[in-house]
C-alpha positions in Angstrom: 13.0 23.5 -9.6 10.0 21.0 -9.9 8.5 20.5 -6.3 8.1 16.6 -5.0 4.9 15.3 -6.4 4.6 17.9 -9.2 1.7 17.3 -12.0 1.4 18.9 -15.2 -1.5 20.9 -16.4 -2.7 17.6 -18.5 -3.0 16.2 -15.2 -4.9 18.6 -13.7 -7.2 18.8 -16.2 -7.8 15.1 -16.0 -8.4 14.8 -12.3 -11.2 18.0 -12.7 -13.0 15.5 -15.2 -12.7 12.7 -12.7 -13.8 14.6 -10.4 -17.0 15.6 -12.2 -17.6 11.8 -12.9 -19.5 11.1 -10.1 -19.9 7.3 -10.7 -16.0 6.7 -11.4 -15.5 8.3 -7.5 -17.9 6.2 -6.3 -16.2 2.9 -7.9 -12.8 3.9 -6.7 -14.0 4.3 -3.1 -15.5 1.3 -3.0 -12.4 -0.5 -4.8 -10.5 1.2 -2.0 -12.6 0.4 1.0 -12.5 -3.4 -0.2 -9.2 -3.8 -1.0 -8.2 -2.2 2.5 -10.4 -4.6 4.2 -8.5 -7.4 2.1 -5.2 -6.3 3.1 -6.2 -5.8 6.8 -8.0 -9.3 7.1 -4.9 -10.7 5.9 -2.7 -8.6 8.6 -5.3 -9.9 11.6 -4.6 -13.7 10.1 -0.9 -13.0 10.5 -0.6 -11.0 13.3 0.4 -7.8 12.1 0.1 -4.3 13.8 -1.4 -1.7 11.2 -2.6 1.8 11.2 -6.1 2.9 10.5 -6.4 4.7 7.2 -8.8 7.4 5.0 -6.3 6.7 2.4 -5.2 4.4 -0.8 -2.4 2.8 1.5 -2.2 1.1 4.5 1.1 1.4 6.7 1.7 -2.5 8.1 4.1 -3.0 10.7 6.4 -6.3 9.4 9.0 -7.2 12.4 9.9 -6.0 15.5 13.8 -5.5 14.3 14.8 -2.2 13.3 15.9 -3.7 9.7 12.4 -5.8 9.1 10.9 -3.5 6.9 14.2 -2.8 4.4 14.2 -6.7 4.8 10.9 -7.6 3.9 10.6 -4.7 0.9 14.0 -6.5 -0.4 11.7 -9.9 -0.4 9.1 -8.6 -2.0 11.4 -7.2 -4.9 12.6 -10.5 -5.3 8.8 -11.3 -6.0 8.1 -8.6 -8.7 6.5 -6.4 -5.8 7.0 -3.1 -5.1 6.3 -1.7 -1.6 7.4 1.5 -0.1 9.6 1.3 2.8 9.4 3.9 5.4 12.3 4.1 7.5 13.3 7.5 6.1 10.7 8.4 8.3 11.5 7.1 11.5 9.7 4.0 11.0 12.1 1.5 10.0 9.5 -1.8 11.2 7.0 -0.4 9.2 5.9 -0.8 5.6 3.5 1.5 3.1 1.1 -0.5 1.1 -1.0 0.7 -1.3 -4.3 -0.6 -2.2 -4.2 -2.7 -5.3 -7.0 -4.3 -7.5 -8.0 -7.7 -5.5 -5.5 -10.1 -7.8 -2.5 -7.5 -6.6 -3.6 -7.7 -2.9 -3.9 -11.6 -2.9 -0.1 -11.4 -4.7 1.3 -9.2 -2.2 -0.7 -11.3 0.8 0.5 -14.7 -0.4 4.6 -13.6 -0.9 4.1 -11.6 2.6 3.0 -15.2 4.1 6.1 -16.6 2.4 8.1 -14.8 3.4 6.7 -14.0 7.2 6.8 -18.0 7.5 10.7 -18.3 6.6 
């Protein structure tokens, strides 16, 4: 049995040589730290509720209805983009977004604003 998340030992020891690359971390945080401050302009602009986060994702609260966030990830298939739900978790408003390169985050802003505005 294969626990959730599992990686190989290829993996691993890829992420030890990324670790080691000193310059790469450094890019990635700040690739991060940008694109979260993308995402979380774009939830003041639209009013959104979201959480603080150390992490690559940012959870974003998309309605007040207990079927807004299953509504709004079913949108956003429609558009080609893939969000995680979080429901499962007791937080069925709620949406987990990761932090994308700046082209994804502007995609994913511009189809939430569609689809907030409908």
């Amino acid at each position: 049995i294969r626990q959730p998340f599992n990686v190989n030992s290829l993996a691993q020891a890829a992420a030890i040589a990324a670790f080691q690359d000193h310059e790469f971390l450094k890019q990635g945080f700040e690739l991060n730290r940008a694109g979260f401050a993308q995402l979380t302009e774009a939830f003041d602009v639209l009013g959104l509720t979201y959480l603080p986060s150390a992490g690559n994702f940012v959870l974003v609260k998309v309605g007040e209805d207990d079927g807004a966030g299953a509504r709004i990830n079913l949108e956003l298939l429609k558009r080609g983009i893939i969000v995680r739900p979080v429901g499962n978790y007791g937080l069925p408003q709620w949406l987990r977004i990761s932090i994308g390169l700046p082209e994804e985050n502007a995609a994913f802003i511009a189809a939430l604003q569609e689809i907030l505005a409908k």
